[in-house]
Legacy VTK file of the C-alpha trace (Angstrom):
# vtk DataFile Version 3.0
C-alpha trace
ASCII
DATASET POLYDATA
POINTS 210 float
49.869 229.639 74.898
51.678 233.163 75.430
49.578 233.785 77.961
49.469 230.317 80.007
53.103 230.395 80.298
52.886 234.371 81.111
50.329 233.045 84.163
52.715 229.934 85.208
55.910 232.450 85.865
54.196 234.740 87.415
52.364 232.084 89.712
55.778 230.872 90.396
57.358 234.479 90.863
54.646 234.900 93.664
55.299 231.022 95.355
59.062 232.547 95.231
58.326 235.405 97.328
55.993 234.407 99.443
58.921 231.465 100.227
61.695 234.054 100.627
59.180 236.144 103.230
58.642 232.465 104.659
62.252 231.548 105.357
63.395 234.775 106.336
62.846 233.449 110.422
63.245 230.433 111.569
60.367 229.254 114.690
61.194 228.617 117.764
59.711 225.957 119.883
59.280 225.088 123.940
60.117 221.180 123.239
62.985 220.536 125.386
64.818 217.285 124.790
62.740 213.900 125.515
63.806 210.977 127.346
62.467 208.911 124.514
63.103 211.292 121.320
61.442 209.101 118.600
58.379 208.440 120.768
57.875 211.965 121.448
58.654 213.019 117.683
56.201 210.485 116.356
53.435 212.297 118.465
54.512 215.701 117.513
54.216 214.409 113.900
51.031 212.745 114.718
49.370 215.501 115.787
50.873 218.291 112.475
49.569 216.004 110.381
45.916 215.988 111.708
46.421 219.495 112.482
47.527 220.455 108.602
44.954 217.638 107.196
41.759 219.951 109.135
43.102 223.124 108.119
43.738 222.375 104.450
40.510 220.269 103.914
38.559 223.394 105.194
39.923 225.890 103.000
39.354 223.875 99.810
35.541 223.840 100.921
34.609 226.428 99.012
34.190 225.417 94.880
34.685 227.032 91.644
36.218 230.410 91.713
36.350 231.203 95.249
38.082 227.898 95.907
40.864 229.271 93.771
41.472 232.334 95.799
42.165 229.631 98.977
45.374 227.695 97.453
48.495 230.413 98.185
46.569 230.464 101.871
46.267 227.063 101.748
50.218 226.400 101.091
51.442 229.291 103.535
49.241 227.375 106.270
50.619 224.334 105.942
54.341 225.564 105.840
53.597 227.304 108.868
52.192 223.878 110.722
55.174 221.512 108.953
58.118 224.225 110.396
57.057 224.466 113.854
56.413 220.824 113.880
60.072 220.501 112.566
61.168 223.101 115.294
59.366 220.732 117.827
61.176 217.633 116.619
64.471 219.371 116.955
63.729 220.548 120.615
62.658 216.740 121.030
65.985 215.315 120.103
67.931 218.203 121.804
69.099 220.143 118.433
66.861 223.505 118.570
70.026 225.819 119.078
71.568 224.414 115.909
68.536 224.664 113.648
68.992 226.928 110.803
67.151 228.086 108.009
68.986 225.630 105.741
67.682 222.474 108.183
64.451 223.729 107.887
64.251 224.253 103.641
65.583 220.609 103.504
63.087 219.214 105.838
60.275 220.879 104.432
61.151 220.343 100.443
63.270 217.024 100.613
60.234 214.813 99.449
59.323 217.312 97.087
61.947 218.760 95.394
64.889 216.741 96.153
67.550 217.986 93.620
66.179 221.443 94.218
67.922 221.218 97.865
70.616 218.535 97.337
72.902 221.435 97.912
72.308 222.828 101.400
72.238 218.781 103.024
74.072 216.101 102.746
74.500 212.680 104.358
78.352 211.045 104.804
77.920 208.183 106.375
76.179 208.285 109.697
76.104 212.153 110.008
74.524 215.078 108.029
76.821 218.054 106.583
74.804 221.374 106.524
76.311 223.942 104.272
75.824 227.373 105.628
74.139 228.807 102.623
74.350 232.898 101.179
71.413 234.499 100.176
72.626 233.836 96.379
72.788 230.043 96.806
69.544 230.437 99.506
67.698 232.809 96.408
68.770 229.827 93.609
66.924 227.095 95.959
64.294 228.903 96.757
63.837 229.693 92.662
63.863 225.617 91.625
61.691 224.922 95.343
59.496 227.338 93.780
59.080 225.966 90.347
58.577 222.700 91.460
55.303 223.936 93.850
53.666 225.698 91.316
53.593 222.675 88.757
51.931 220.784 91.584
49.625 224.095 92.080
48.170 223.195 88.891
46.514 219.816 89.991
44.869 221.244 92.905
42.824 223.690 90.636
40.846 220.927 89.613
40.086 219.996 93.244
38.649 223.394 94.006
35.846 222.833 91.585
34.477 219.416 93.879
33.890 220.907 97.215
33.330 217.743 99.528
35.504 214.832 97.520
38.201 217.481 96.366
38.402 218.691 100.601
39.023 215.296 101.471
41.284 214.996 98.563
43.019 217.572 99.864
43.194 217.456 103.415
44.555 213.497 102.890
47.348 214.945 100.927
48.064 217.395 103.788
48.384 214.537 105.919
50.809 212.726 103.765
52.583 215.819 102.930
53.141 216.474 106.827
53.954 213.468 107.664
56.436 212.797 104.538
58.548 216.321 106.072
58.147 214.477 110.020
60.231 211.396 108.713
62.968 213.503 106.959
63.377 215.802 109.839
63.249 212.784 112.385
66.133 211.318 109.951
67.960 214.340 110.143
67.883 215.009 114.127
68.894 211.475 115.319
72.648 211.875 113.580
75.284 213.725 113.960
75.099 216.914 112.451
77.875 219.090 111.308
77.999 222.471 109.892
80.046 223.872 107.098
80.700 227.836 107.132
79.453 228.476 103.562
77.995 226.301 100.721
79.940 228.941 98.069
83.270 228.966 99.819
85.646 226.008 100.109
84.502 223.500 102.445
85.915 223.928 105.441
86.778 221.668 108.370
82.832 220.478 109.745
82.173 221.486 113.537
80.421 218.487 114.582
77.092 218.620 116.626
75.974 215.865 118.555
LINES 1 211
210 0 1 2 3 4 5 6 7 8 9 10 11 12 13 14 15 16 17 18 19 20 21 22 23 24 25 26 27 28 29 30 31 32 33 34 35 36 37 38 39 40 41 42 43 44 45 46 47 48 49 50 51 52 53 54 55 56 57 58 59 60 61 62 63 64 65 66 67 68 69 70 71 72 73 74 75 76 77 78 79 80 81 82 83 84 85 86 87 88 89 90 91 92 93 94 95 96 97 98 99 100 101 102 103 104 105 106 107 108 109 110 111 112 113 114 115 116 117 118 119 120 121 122 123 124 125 126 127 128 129 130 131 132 133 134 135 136 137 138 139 140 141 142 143 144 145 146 147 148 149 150 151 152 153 154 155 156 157 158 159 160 161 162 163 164 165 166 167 168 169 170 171 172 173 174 175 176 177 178 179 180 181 182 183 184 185 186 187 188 189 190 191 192 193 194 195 196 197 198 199 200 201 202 203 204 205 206 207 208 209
């Protein structure tokens, strides 16, 4: 028992760093603004999702042991296809030079981990307040964002043990996965947006970004 739970924090020490490393840039993207945002969003979601569905199907391929090895990959992979997709969406609807780190957690973790976030974004009516995080408030997200991934870890050991059904498995979850961040990020670039200095200091008046 000792040792399970000895395993699970360190797992989830490791899904910690590797998110901090993650974060510590945010992409940048060549979408400029489209005529028709949503349309052009939908496609760039689209085409994620089919893009993070192929590469996480193939690297649960291999079974048993090996398989194991391919999950912290796996995850890393897909974060990497979900933020530049959420970079492109934010070029789409015009909102790339306002895109911060904080947009991006949210985007990527909403579905997932919603209370783990609830602090950097939050919708008032028909606009969203960012809160400027510090690296304190940025390290406590990252810490529940990071607890919450490795319990889900867990079930996809059992996938890496049936190589053809657990790859499909797997790369249909991608899929939903991607396309569960696409909606929240479309959601989030169609409103107003306004930004708060600091999510530990007193709020301050928002400066609003259209």
């Amino acid at each position: 028992m000792e040792n399970n739970q000895a395993n699970r924090l360190k797992g989830t020490e490791r899904i910690v760093s590797m998110l901090n490393e993650f974060f510590g840039n945010v992409p940048g993207t060549t979408e400029l603004q489209a005529t028709n945002p949503f349309s052009r969003a939908r496609a760039i979601a689209r085409g994620a999702a089919r893009k993070a569905a192929a590469v996480s199907g193939a690297l649960a391929i291999p079974a048993g042991p090996l398989g194991l090895f391919t999950i912290l990959p796996d995850l890393l992979a897909i974060w990497r296809i979900q933020s530049q997709m959420v970079a492109d969406i934010a070029g789409s609807f015009g909102k790339t030079p306002h895109l911060s780190r904080e947009q991006m957690i949210y985007c990527l973790f909403r579905h997932a981990a919603s209370q783990a976030v609830r602090d950097l974004v939050v919708r008032v009516g028909e606009r969203y307040i960012i809160r400027r995080a510090s690296l304190e408030l940025i390290e406590r997200v990252l810490q529940k964002v990071g607890l919450r991934i490795s319990q889900q870890v867990a079930g996809r050991f059992i996938s890496r043990w049936l190589p053809i059904i657990g790859a499909f498995g797997v790369g249909a979850y991608a899929y939903y996965d991607t396309a569960k961040v696409a909606r929240t990020a479309i959601a989030l670039f169609q409103e107003e947006i306004a930004e708060e200095p600091d999510a530990d200091a007193p709020p301050a008046t928002p400066a609003l970004v259209h």
